[in-house]
C-alpha positions in Angstrom: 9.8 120.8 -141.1 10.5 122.5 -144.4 12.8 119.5 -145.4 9.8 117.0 -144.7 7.7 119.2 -147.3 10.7 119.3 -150.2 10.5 115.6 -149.3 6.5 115.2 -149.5 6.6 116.9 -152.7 9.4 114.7 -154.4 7.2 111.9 -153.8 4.2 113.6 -154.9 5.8 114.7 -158.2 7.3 110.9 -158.8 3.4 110.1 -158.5 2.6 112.8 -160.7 4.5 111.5 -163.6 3.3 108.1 -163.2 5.7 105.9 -161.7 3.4 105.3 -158.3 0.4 103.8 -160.5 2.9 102.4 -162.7 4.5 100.6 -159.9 1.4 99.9 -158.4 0.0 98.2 -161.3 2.9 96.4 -162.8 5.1 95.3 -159.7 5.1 92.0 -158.5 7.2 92.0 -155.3 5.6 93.3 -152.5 8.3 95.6 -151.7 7.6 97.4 -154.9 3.2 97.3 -154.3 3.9 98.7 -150.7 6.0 101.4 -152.2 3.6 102.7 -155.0 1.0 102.3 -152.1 3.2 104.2 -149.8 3.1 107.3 -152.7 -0.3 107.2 -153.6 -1.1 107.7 -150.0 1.1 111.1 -149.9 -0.6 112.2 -153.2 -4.0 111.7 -150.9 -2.8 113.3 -148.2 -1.7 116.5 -149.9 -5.4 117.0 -151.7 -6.8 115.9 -148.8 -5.4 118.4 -147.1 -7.8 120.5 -149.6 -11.1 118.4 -148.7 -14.0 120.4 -147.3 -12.4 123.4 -147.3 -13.7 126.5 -148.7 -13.1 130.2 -149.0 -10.1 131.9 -147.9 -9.0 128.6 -146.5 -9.0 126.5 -149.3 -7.0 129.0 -151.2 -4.6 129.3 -148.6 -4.0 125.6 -148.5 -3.9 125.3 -152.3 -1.1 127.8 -152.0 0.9 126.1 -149.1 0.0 122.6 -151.3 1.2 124.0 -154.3 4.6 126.0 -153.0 6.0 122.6 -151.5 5.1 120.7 -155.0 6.6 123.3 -156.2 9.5 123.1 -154.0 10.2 119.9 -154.5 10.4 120.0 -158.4 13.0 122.7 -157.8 15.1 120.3 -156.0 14.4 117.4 -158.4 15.7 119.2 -161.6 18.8 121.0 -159.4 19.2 116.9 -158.8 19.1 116.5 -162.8 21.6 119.4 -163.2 24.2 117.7 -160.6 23.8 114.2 -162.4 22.6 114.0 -165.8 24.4 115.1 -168.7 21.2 114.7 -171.5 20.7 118.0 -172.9 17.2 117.5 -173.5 17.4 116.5 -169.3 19.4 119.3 -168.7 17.0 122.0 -170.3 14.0 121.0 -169.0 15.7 121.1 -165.5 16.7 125.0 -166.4 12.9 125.9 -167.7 11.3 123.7 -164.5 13.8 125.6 -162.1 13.3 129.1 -163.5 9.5 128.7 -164.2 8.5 127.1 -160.7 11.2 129.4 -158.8 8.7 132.3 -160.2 5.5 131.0 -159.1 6.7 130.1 -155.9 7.5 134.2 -155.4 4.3 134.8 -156.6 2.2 132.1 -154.6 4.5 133.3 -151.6 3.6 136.5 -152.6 -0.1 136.6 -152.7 -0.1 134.2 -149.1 1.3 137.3 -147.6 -1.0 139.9 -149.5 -4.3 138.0 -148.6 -3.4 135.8 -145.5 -1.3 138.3 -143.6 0.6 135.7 -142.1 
């Protein structure tokens, strides 16, 4: 189950810089329409996931939300440190590991402090 998050955020981070709309908008196959279509429906799903909640249970599903993006930008940049050799590439990877890496403690952190669970 974990895996299939890492995996849900990948997507959701691809979308997040653009390449869904991008492929959405400026594709002509319809291989490459069903695929930006396919990853703007996994960006909705994960804020939907947020929709008419409120309270303690929309925070709690920001944080579970927000630990899998999370999660799965970890795993994209360990990807750019196995394959690129950029520098510029390589760094960014290094900051986006050790900056998301921390707020996933802390998110973890404060789901246990408030949830309990």
């Amino acid at each position: 189950m974990k895996q299939a998050h890492i995996y849900t955020a990948i997507i959701f981070l691809t979308i997040g810089f653009g390449t869904g709309w991008y492929v959405q908008k400026t594709s002509t196959s319809t291989h490459e329409n069903m695929t930006g279509m396919s990853m703007q429906h996994t960006m909705d799903g994960m804020t939907d996931g947020l929709a008419n909640k409120t309270g303690d249970a929309f925070d709690e599903a920001f944080l579970n939300e927000m630990i899998i993006h999370h999660e799965g930008a970890v795993s994209m940049a360990q990807m750019v440190l196995a394959q690129s050799t950029r520098p510029e590439l390589l760094t960014l990877a290094k900051n986006i590991i050790t900056a998301q890496t921390t707020e996933i403690d802390m998110m973890q952190n404060w789901k246990q402090t408030w949830f309990k669970k």
